[in-house]
Gaussian input, Z-matrix of N, CA and C with variables (Angstrom, degrees):
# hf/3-21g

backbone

0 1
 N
 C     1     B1
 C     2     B2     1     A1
 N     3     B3     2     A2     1     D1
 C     4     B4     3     A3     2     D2
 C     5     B5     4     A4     3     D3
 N     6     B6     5     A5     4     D4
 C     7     B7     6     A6     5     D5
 C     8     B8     7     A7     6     D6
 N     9     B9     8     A8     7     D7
 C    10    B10     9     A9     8     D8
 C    11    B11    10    A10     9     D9
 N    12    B12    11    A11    10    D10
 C    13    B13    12    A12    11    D11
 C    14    B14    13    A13    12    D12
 N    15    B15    14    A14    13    D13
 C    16    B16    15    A15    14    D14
 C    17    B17    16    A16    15    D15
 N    18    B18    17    A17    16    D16
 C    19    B19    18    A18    17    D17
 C    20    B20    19    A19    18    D18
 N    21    B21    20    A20    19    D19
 C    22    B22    21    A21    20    D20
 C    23    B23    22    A22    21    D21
 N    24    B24    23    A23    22    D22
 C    25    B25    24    A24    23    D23
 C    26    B26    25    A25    24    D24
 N    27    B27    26    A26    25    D25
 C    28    B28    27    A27    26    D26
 C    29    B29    28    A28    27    D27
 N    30    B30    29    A29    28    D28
 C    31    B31    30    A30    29    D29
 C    32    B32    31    A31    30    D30
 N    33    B33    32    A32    31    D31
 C    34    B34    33    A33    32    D32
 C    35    B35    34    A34    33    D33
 N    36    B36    35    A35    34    D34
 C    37    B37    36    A36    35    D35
 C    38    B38    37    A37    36    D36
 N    39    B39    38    A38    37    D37
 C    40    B40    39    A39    38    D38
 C    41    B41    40    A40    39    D39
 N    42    B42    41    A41    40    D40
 C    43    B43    42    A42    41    D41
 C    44    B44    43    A43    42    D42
 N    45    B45    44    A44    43    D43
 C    46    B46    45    A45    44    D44
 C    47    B47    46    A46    45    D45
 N    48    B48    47    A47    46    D46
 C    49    B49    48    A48    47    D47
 C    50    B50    49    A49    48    D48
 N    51    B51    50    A50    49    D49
 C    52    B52    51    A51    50    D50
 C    53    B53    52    A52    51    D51
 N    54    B54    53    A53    52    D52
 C    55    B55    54    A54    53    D53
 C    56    B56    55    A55    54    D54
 N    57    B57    56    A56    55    D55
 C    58    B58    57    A57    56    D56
 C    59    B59    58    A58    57    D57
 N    60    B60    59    A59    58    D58
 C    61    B61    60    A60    59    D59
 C    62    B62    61    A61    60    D60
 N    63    B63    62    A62    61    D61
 C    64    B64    63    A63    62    D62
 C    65    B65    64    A64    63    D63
 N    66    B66    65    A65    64    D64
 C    67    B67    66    A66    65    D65
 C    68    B68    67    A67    66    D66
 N    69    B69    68    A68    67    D67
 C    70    B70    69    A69    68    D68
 C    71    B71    70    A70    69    D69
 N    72    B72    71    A71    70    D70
 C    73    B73    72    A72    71    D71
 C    74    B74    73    A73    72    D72
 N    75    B75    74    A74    73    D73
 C    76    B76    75    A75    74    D74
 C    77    B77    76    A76    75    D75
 N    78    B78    77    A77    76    D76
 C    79    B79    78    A78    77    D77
 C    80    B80    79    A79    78    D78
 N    81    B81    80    A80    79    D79
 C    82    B82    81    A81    80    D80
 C    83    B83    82    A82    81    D81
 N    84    B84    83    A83    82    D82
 C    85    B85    84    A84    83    D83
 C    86    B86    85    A85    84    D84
 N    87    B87    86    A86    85    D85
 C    88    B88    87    A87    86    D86
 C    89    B89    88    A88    87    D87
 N    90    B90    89    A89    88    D88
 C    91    B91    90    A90    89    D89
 C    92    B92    91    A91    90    D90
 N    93    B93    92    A92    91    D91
 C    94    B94    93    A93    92    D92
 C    95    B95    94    A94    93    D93
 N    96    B96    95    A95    94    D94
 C    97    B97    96    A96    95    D95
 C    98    B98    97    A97    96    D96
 N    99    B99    98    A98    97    D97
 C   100   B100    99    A99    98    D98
 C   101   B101   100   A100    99    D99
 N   102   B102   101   A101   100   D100
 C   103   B103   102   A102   101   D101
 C   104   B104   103   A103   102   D102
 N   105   B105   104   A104   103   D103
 C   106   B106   105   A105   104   D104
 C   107   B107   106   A106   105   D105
 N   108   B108   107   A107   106   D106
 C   109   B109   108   A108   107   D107
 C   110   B110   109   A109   108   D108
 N   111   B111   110   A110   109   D109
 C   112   B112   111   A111   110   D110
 C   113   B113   112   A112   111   D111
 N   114   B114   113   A113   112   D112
 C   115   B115   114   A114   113   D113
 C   116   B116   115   A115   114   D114
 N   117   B117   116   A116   115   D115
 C   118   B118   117   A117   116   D116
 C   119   B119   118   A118   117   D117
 N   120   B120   119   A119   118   D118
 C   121   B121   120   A120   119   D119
 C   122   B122   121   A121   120   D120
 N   123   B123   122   A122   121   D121
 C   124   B124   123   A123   122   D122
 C   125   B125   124   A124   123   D123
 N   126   B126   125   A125   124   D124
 C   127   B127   126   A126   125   D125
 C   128   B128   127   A127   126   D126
 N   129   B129   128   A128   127   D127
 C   130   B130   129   A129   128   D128
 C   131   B131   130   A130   129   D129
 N   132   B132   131   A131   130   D130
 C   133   B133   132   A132   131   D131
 C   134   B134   133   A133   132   D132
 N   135   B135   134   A134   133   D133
 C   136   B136   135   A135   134   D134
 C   137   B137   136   A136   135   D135
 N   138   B138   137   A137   136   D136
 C   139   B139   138   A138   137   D137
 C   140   B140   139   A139   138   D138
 N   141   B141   140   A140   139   D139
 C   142   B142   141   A141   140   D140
 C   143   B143   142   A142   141   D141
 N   144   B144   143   A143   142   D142
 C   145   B145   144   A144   143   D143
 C   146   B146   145   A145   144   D144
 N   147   B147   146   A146   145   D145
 C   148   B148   147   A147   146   D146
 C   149   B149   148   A148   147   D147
 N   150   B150   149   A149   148   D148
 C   151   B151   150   A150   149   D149
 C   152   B152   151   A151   150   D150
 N   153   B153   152   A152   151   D151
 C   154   B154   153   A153   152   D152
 C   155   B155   154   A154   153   D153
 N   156   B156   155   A155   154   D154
 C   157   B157   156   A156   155   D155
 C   158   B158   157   A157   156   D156
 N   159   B159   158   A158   157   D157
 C   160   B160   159   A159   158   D158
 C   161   B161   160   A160   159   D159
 N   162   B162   161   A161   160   D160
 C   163   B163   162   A162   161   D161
 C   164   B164   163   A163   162   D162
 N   165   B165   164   A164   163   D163
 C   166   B166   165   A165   164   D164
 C   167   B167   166   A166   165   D165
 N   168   B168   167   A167   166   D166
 C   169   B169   168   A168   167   D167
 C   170   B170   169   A169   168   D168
 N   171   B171   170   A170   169   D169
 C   172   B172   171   A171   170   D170
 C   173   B173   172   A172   171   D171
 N   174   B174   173   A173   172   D172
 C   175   B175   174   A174   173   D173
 C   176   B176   175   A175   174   D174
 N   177   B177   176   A176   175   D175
 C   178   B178   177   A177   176   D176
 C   179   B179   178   A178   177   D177
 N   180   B180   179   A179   178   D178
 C   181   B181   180   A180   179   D179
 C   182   B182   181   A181   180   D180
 N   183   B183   182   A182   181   D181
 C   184   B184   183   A183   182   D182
 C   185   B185   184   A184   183   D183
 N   186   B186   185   A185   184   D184
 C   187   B187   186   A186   185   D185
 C   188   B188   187   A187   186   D186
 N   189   B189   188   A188   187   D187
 C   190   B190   189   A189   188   D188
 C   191   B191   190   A190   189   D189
 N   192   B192   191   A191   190   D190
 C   193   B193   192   A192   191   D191
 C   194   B194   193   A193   192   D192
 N   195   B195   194   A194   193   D193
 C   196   B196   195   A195   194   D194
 C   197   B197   196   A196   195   D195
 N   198   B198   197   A197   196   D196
 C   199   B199   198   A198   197   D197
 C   200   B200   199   A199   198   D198
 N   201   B201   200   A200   199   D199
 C   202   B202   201   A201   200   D200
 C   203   B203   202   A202   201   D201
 N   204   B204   203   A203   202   D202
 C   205   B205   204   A204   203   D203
 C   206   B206   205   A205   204   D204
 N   207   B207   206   A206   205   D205
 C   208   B208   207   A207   206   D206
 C   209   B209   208   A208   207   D207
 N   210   B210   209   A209   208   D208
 C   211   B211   210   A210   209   D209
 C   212   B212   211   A211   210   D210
 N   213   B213   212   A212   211   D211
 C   214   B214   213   A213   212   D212
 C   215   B215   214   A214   213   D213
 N   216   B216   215   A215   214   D214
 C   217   B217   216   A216   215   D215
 C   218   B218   217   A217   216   D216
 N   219   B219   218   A218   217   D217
 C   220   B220   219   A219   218   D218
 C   221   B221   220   A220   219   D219
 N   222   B222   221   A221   220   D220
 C   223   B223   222   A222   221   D221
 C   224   B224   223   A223   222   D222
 N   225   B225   224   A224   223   D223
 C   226   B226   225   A225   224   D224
 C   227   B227   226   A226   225   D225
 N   228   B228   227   A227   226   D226
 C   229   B229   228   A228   227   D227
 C   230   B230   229   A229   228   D228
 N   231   B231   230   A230   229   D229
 C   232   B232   231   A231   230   D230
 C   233   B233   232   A232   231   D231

   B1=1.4506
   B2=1.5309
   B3=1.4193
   B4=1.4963
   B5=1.8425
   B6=1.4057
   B7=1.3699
   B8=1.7922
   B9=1.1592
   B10=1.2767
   B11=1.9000
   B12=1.5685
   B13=1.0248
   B14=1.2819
   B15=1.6251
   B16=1.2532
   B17=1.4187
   B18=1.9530
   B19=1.6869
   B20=1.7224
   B21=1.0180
   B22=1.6988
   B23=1.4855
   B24=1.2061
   B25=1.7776
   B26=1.5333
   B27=1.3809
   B28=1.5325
   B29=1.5725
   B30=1.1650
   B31=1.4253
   B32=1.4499
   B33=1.0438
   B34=1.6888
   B35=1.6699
   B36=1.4834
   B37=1.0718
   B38=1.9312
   B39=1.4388
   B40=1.4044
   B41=1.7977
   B42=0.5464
   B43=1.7188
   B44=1.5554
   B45=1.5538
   B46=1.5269
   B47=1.4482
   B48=1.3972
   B49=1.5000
   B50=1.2269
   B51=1.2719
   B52=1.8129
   B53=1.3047
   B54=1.3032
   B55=1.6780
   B56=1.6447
   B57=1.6245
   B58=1.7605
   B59=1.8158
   B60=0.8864
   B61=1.1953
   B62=1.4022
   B63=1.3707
   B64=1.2051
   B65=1.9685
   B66=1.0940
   B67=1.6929
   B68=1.7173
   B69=1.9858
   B70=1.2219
   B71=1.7513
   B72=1.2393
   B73=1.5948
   B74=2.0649
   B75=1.5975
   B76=1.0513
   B77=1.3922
   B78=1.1701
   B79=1.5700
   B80=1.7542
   B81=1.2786
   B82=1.6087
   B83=1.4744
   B84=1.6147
   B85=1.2805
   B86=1.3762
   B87=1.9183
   B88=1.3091
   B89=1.5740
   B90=1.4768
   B91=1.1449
   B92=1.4717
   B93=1.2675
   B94=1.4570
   B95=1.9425
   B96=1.2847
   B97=1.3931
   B98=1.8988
   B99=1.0175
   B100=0.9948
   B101=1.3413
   B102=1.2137
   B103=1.9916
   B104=2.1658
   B105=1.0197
   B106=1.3439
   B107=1.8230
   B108=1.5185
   B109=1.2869
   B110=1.5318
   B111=1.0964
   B112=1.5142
   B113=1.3660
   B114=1.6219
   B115=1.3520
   B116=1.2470
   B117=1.5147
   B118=1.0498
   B119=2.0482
   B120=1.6892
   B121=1.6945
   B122=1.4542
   B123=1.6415
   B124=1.2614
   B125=1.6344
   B126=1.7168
   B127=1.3026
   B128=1.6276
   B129=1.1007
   B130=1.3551
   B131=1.9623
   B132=0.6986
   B133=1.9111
   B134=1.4163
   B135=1.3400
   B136=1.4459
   B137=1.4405
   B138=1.4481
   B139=1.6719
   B140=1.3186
   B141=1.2570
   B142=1.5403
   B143=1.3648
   B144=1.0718
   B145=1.8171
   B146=1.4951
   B147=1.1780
   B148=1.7749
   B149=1.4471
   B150=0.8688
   B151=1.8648
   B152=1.5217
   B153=1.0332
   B154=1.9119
   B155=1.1328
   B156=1.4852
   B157=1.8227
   B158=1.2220
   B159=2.1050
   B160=1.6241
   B161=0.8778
   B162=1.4242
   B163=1.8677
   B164=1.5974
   B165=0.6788
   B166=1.5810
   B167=1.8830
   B168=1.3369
   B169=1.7457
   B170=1.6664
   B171=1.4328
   B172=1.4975
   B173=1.3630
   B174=1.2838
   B175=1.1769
   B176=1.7474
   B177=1.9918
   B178=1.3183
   B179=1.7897
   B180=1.2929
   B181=1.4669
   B182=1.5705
   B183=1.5077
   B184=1.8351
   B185=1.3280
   B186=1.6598
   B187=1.0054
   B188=2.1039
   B189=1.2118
   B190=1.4772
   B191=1.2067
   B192=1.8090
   B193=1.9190
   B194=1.7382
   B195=1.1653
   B196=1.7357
   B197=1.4821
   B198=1.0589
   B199=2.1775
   B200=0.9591
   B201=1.4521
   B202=1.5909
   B203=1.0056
   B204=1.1524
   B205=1.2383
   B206=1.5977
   B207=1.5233
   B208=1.1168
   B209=1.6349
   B210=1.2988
   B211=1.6105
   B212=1.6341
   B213=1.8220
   B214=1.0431
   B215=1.8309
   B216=1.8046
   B217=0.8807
   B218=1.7984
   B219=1.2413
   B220=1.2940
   B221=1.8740
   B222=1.5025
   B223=1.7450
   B224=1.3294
   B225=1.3559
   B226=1.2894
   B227=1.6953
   B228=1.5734
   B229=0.8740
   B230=1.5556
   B231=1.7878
   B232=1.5670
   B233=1.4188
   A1=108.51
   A2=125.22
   A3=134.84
   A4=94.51
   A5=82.40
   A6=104.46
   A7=126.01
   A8=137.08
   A9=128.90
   A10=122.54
   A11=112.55
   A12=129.82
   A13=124.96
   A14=125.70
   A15=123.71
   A16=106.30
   A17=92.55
   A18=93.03
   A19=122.92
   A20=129.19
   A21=127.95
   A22=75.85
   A23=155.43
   A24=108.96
   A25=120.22
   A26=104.75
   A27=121.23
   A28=94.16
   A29=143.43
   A30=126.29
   A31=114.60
   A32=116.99
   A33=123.63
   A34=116.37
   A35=101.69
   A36=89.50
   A37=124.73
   A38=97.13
   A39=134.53
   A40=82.64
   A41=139.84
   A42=155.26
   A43=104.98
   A44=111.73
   A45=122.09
   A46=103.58
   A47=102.23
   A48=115.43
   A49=136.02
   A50=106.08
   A51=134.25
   A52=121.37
   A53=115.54
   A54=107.41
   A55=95.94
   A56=109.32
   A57=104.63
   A58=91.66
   A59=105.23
   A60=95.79
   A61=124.00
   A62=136.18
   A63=116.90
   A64=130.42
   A65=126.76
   A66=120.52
   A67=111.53
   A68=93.65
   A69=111.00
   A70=102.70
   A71=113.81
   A72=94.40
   A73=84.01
   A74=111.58
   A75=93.19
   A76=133.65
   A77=117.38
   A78=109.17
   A79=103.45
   A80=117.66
   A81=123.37
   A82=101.01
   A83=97.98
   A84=105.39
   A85=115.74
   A86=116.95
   A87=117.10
   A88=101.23
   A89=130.90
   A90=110.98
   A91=134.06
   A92=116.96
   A93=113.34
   A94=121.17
   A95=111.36
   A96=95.80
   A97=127.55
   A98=134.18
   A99=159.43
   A100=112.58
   A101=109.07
   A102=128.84
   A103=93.08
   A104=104.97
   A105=143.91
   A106=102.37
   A107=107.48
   A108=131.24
   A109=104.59
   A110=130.17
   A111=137.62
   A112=113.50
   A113=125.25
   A114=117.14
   A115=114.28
   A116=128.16
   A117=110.57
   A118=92.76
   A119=89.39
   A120=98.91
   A121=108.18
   A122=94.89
   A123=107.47
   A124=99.84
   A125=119.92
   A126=114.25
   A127=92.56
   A128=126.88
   A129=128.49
   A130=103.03
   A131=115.82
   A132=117.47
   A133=97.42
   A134=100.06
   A135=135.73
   A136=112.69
   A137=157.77
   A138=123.48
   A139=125.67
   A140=114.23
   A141=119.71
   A142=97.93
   A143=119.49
   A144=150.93
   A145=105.28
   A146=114.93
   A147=127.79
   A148=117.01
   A149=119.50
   A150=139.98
   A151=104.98
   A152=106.87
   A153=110.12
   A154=102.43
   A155=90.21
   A156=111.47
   A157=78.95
   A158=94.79
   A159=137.74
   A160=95.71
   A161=112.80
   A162=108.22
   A163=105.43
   A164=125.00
   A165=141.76
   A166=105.56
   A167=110.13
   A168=106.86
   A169=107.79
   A170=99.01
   A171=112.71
   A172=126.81
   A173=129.92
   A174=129.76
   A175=108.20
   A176=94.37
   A177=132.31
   A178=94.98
   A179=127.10
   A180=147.03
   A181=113.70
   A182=102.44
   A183=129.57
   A184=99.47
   A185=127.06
   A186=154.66
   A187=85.47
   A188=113.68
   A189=110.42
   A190=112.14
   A191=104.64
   A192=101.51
   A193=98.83
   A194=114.74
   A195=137.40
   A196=105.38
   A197=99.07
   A198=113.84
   A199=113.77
   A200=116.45
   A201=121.34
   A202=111.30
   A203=167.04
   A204=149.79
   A205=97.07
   A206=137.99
   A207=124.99
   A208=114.19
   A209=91.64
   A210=107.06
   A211=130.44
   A212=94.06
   A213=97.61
   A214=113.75
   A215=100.49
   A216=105.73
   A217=129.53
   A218=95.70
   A219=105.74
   A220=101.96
   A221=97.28
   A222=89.75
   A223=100.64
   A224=135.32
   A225=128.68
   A226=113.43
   A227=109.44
   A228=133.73
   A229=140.46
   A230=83.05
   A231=106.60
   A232=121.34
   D1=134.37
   D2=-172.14
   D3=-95.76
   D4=130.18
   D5=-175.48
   D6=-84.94
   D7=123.12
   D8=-171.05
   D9=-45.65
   D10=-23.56
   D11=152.71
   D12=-59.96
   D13=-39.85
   D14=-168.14
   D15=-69.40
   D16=-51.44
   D17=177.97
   D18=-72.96
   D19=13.03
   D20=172.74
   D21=-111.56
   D22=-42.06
   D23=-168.81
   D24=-71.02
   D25=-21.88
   D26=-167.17
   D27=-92.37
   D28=-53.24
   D29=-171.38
   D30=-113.77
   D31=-11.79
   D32=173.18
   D33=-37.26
   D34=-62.77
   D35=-166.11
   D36=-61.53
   D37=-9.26
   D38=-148.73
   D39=-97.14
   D40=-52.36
   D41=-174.89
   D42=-70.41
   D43=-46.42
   D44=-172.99
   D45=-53.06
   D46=-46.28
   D47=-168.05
   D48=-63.96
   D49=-43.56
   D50=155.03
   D51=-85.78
   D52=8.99
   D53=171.69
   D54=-150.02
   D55=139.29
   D56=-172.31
   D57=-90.78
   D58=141.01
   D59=-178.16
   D60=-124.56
   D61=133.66
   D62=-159.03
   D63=-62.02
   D64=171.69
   D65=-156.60
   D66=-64.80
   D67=-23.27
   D68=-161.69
   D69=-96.78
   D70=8.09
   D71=-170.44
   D72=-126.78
   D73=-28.64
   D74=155.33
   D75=-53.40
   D76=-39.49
   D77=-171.41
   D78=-85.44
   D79=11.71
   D80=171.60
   D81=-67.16
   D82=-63.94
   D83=-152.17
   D84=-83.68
   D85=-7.60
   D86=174.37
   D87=-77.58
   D88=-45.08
   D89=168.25
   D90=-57.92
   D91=-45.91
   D92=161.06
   D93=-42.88
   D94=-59.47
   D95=161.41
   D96=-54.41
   D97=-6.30
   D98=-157.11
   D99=-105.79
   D100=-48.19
   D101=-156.27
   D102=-67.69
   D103=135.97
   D104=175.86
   D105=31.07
   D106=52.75
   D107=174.09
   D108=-104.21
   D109=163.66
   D110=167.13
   D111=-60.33
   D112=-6.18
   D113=-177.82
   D114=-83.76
   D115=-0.12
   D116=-150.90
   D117=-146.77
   D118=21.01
   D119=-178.97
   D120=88.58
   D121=179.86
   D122=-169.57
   D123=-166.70
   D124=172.50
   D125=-167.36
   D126=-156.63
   D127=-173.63
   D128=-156.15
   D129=-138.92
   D130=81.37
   D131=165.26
   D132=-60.06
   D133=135.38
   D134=175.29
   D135=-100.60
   D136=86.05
   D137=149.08
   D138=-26.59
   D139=128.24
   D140=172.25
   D141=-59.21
   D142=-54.89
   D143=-155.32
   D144=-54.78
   D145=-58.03
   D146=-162.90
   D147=-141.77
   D148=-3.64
   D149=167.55
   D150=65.97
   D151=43.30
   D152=168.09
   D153=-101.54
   D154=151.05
   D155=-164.79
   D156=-126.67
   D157=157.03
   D158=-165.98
   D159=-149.22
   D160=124.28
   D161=162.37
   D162=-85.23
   D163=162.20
   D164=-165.75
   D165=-144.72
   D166=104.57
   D167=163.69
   D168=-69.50
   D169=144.85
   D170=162.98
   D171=-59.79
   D172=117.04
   D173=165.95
   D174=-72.21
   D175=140.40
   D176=-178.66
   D177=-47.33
   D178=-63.97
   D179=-166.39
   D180=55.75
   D181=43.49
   D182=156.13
   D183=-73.84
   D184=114.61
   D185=-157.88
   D186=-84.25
   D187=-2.22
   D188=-179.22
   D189=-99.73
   D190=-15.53
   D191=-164.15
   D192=-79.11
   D193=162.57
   D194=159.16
   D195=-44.68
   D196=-52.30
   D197=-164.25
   D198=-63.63
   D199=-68.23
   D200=165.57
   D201=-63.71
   D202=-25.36
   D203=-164.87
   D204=-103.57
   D205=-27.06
   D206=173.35
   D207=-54.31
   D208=-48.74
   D209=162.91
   D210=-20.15
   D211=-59.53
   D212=-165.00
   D213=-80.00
   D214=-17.08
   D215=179.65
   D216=-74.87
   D217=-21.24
   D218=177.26
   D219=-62.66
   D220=-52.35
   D221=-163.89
   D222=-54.77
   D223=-12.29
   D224=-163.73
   D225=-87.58
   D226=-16.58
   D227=155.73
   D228=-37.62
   D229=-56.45
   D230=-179.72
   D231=-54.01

């Protein structure tokens, strides 16, 4: 499945250019390209259990991206 990220890194900028786009949908899609990439940090998970470390990227948390909001949907789940 093609990801809403994959397609704004590959044609975004390409789209930016030929379409003005408003301040608010720009800053959608810079965070979505952005969201749990190295640009935007990263943090270190610990196991309580066995002490292995995960780096983990920061999520964007643009109430517009796929990621976070899948997120949020799951807890809603619970």
């Amino acid at each position: 499945m093609v990801e809403m990220q994959t397609i704004i890194k590959k044609y975004g900028k390409e789209y930016k250019e030929k379409n003005k786009l408003m301040p608010h949908i720009a800053k959608a899609m810079g965070a979505i390209e952005k969201c749990r990439t190295g640009e935007l940090g990263a943090h270190e998970d610990v196991c309580d259990n066995c002490g292995r470390k995960k780096i983990s990227y920061n999520s964007c948390r643009n109430r517009h991206c796929p990621k976070c909001q899948s997120i949020a949907r799951e807890k809603m789940d619970i």
